[in-house]
N, C-alpha and C positions, 0 to 999 in steps of 0.2 A: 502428492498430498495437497499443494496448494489451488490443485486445477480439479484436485477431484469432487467428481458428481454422483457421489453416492446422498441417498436419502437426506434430509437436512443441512446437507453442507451448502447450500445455497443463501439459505438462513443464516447460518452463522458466517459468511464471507458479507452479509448485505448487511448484519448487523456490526462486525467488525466496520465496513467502510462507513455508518453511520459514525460512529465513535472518532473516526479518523478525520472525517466533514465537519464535526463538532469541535475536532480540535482544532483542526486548520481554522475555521471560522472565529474562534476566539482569539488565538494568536496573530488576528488581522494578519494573514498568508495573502500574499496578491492574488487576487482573482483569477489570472490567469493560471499560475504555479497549482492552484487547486482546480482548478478546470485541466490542466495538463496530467496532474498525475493522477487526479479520480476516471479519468477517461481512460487513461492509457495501461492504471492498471487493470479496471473491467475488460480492454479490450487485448492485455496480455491473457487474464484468465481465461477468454473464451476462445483465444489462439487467434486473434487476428491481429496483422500487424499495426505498429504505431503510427500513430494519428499527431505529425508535426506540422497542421498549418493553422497555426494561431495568430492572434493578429499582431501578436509582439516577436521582432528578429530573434529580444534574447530568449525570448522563451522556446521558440520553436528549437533555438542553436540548445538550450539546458538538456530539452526532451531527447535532441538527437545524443546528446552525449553520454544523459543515459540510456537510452536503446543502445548504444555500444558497448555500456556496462551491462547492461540486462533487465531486466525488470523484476526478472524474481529474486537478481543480487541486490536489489531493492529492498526486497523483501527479507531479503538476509542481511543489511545493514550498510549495501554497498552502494551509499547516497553522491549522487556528481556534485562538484563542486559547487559547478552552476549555479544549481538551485539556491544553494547558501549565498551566492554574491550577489543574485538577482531579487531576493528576499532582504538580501543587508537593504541595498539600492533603492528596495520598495520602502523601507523603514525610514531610510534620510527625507528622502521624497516628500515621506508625509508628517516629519516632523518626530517621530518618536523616536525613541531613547529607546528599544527595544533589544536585544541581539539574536541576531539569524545566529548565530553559535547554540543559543539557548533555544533556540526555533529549531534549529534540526535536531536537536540533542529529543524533546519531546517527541520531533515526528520519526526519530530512530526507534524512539519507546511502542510509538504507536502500531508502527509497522512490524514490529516485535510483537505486539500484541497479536495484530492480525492474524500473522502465519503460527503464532504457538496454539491460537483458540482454532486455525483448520488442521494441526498437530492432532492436537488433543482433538478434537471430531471426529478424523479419520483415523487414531486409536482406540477410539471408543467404540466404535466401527468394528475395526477388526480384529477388536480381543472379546466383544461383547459375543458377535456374531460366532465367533470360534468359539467361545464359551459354550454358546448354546447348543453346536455341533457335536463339540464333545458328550457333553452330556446326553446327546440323545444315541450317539454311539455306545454309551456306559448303557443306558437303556438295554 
């Protein structure tokens, strides 16, 4: 359901990852951590393997950690730790008073959003399309 390429689900996965780019971008996300996992999760959904050579150790070691978790347990809520300690790290760095707790806590939501709006497409899909099956068999 989250890789499917039926009619408009392209759309709604490009418009999901828009929303998720917006958020990362507001919540000053480190540049890399959003170059990490907007890449890696386009390049989960189109089945190719992860892409770990960034130009930061911690980031490439976050990504590998999750490639071990998964990407679409990503998507199910299953965030590595990493991310969270390499985002606190970026936050002292640059002086804010932010929390990566409350940084992944939104990008749990967001990622949530993602996979329930390709839920919901490819139900919409296949109860629409059966709808109309049916009825032409009542015909």
């Amino acid at each position: 359901m989250l890789r499917c390429t039926a009619k408009g689900a392209n759309e709604v996965w490009n418009e999901s990852i828009a929303k998720l780019t917006a958020y990362l971008q507001k919540t000053h996300t480190h540049p890399r951590i959003q170059e990490s996992l907007l890449t890696n999760l386009h390049r989960w959904r189109h089945g190719a393997f992860t892409l770990s050579n960034f130009q930061e150790n911690e980031v490439n070691s976050a990504t590998t950690s999750q490639s071990s978790i998964g990407w679409k347990n990503l998507l199910e809520g299953l965030l590595s730790t990493s991310w969270r300690h390499l985002q606190q790290r970026y936050y002292h760095r640059h002086n804010s008073r932010k929390s990566s707790k409350r940084w992944a806590k939104g990008l749990f939501v967001q990622l949530h959003h993602l996979a329930w709006n390709q839920w919901e497409h490819r139900n919409r899909i296949k109860h629409d399309s059966d709808r109309a099956r049916y009825l032409r068999m009542e015909r």
